[in-house]
N, C-alpha and C positions, 0 to 999 in steps of 0.2 A: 504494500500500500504506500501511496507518495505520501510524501510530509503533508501537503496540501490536503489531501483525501483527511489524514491521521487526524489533524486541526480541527477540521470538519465536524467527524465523529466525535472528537471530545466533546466540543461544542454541545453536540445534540444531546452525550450523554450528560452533562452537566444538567441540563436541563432535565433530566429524568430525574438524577439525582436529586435536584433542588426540589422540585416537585413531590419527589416520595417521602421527604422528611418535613415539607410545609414553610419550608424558606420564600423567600421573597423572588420572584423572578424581575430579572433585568437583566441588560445590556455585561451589567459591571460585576454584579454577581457572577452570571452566566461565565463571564471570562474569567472573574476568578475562579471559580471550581473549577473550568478548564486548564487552569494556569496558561494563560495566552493571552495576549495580548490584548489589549481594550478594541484597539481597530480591529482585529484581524474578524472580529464579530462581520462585519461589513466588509467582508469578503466573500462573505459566503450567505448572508442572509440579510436585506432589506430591512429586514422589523422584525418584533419575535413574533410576529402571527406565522409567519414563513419557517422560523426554528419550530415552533408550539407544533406546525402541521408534520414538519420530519420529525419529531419527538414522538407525534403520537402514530405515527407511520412505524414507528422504531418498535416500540411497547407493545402493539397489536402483533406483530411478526414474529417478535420474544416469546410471546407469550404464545402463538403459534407453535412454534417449534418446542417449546417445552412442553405443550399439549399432544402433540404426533409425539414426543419422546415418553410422557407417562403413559399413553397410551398403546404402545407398540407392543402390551400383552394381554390389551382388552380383547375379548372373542367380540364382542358385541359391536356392531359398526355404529347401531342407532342411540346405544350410550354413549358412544364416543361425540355424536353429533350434539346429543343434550349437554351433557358435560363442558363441551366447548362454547356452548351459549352461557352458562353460567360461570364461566371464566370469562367472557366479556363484561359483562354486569359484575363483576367481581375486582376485573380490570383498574380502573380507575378508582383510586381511594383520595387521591389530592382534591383536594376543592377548588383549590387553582384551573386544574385539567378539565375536572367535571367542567367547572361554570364556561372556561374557554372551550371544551365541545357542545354547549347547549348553543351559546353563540355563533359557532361556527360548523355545524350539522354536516357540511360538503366533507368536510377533511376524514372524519369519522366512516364517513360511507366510500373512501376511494381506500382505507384501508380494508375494511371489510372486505372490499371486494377481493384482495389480495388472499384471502381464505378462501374464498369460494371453492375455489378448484380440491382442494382437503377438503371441504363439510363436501361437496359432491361427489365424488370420490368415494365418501366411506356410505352414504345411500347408495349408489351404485352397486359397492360390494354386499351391502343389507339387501338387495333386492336377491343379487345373484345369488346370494348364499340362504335366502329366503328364510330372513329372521324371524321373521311372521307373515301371518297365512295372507293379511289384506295386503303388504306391500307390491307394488307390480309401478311398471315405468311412471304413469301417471302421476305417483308422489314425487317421484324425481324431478318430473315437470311444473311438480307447483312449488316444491322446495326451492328451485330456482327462481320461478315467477315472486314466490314470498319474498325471498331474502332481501330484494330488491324495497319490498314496502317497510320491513319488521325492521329494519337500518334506519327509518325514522323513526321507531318508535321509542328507539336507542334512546332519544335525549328524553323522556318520560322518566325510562329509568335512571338515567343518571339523579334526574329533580326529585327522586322517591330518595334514593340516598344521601341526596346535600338534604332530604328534612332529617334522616338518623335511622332509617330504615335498613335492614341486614341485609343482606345481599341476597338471601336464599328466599327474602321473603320475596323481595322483589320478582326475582328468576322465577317464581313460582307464580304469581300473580303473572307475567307476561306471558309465559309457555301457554299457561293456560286460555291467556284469553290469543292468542294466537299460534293456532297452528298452521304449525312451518311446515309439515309433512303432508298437514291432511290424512293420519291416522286417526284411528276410531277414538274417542275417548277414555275408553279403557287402555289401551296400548299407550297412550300421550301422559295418563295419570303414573300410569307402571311408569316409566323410565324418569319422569320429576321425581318421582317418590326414590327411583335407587340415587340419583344425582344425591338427595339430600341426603341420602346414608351415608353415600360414600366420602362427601365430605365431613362430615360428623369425626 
């Protein structure tokens, strides 16, 4: 990686950093946690709504990959897909991040989209491997059509957590009132209900 690149990435992580402990964001913060330079900010980013958007680009991918890695000895594809909705809603605990995604809703949704291919993916192997007896292509097809609307619904949840609400309650209130699959209710109840053991 060039020194230029290396800069970069401090940068963004700094701001992860500052974020997950409830510091202050700014310019001069941001570069000190990077230790670099006060300019060098302004070489690579405009304003911090432009850092704010590669930070939370950064965190959703992270968090991606740590989800395919806990999960690479789940048998179940369609826990695997609940699971990772409730790590998004789990996602963000700064209040800084939260309130800059409710404000900013685009940034939030061209991350997501960078998952898509993983949550499609693992319905695909649920169907082939026919987890249960209703799945067949059709949920595939609205899993995708959904993901597309349930990305706004994102910033709901973020405002149920900036009032003090747990994370599991939330994930459970949305799952429920929207389904991503388009499974029966019974099968949508079953996999919220393991989601909430397993994290326990």
């Amino acid at each position: 990686m060039k020194k230029s690149e290396q800069t970069k990435v401090k940068l963004v992580e700094a701001v992860i950093s500052l974020t997950n402990v409830g510091q202050k964001i700014s310019v001069a913060s941001i570069t000190k946690e990077a230790k670099t330079a006060y300019g060098s900010f302004y070489r690579y980013f405009n304003n911090l709504d432009e850092i704010n958007a590669s930070a939370i680009m950064q965190v959703v991918l992270n968090a991606a990959e740590i989800v395919d890695s806990q999960m690479k000895t789940e048998k179940s594809n369609l826990f695997k897909i609940y699971y990772s909705w409730f790590i998004a809603i789990d996602l963000f605990e700064s209040h800084y991040m939260a309130n800059w995604l409710i404000d900013n809703p685009a940034n939030i949704n061209d991350a997501w989209v960078l998952t898509q291919p993983m949550t499609s993916q693992w319905l695909q192997d649920a169907i082939t491997q026919e987890e249960e007896p209703d799945l067949s292509k059709d949920n595939l097809r609205h899993f995708k059509m959904s993901q597309t609307y349930i990305f706004w619904t994102y910033q709901n949840a973020l405002r149920e957590k900036l009032k003090g609400r747990k994370s599991i309650h939330v994930y459970t209130d949305l799952m429920n009132s929207v389904n991503l699959m388009n499974l029966s209710q019974k099968t949508q109840k079953k996999y919220i209900k393991k989601v909430a053991e397993y994290i326990k």
